[in-house]
C-alpha positions in Angstrom: 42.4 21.8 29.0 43.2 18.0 28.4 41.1 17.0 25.8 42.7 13.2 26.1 40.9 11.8 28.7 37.5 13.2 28.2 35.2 10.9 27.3 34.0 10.1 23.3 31.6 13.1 22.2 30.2 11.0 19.4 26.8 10.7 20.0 25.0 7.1 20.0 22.2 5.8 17.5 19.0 5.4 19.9 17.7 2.6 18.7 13.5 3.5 18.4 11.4 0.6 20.1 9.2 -0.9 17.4 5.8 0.0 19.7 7.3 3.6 19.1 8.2 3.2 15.6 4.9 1.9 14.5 3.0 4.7 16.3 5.5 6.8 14.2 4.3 5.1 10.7 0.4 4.8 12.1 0.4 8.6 12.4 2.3 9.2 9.6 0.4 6.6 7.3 -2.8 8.8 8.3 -1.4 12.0 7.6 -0.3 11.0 4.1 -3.7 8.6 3.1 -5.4 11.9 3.9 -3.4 14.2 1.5 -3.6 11.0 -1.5 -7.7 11.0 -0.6 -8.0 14.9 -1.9 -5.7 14.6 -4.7 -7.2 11.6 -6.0 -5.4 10.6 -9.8 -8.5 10.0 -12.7 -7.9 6.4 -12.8 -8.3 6.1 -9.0 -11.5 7.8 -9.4 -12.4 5.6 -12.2 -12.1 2.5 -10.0 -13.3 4.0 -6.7 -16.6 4.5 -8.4 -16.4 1.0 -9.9 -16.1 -0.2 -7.0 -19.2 1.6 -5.1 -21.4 0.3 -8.3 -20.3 -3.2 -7.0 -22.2 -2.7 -3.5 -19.1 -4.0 -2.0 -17.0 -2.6 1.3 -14.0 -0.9 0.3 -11.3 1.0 1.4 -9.4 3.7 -0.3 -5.8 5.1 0.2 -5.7 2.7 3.8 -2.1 3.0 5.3 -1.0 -0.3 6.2 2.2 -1.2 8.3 3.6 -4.5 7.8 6.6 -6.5 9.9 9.8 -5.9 7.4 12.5 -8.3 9.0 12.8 -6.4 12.2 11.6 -3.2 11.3 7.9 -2.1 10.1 6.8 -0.8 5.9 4.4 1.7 5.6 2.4 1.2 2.5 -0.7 3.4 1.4 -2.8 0.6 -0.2 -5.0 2.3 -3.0 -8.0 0.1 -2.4 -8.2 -2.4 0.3 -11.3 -4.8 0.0 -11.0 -6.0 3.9 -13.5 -8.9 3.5 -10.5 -11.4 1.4 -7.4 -8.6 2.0 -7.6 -7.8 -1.5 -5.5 -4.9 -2.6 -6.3 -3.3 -5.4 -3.4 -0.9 -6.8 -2.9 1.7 -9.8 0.1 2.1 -11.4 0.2 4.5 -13.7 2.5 3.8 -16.8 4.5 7.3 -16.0 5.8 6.2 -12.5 5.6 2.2 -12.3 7.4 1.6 -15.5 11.4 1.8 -14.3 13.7 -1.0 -13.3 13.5 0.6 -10.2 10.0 1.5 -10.0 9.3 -2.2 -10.8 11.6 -3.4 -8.4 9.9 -1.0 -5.2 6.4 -2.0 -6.6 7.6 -5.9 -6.2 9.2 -5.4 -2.9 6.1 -3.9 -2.2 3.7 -6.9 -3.5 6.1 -9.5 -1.8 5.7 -7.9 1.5 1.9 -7.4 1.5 1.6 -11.1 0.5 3.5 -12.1 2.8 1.4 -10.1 5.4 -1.7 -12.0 4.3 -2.4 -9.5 1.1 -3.5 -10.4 -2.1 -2.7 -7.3 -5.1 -3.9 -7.0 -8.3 -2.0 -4.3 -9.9 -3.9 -2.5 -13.2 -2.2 0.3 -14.8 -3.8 3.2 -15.9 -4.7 2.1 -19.6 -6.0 -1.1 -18.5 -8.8 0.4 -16.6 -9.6 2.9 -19.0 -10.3 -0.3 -21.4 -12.0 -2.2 -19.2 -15.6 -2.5 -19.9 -17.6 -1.9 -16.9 -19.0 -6.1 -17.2 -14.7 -6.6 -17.4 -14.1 -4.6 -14.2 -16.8 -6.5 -12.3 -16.1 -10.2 -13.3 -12.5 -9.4 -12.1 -12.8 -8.0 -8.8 -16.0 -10.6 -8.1 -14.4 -13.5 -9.1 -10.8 -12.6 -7.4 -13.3 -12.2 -4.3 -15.2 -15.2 -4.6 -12.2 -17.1 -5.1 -10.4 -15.7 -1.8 -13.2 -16.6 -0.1 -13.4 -19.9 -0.6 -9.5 -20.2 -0.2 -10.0 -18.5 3.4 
């Protein structure tokens, strides 16, 4: 058999439309929102119930899938308060202390802003400090002031 003028068996990258690829991330953002919902962390527990004693509309562990040059990010946002796109997110000092950890968690922040997102990042030991009055002026004043910036 003459192999030389058979055509090239390498196959070709299919290139994924974006519709496609962000149906991809929508289902997959859900599917892994669920899973962080039931094994909630103590400190996002902490907060989630902060945040129900401050009678305001929240969500928690919302996937959200932003443009990325020509691609999409998924994110999981912790808390999203959808009123002033306030993101509210908890790093914990064990796995958002690295140079690279730092550097994702940036990325991450730089993206989100840049999709019309506002983050406040608290680590763990901050809101185990945080007095419930110290919680509440934060969040209410970073709300009222996105408000009236919007």
């Amino acid at each position: 058999m003459n192999y030389v003028n058979r055509p090239s068996m390498k196959k070709k990258k299919s290139k994924i439309s974006p519709e496609r690829l962000y149906a991809f991330l929508e289902e997959k953002g859900i599917e892994f929102s669920a899973s962080l919902k039931k094994n909630a962390t103590e400190w996002e527990k902490i907060v989630y119930k902060k945040l129900i004693n401050l009678n305001i509309s929240f969500i928690f562990q919302h996937p959200v899938i932003v443009k990325n040059g020509k691609s999409y990010s998924l994110f999981i946002l912790d808390f999203l308060i959808p009123e002033c796109n306030l993101v509210v997110e908890i790093d914990s000092i064990k796995h958002h202390t690295s140079k690279e950890d730092v550097k994702k968690d940036n990325k991450k922040t730089r993206l989100l802003n840049k999709a019309g997102y506002h983050v406040i990042r608290l680590q763990n030991n901050q809101i185990t400090h945080f007095s419930e009055s110290e919680f509440n002026i934060l969040i209410k004043d970073t709300i009222k002031l996105l408000t009236k910036v919007n």
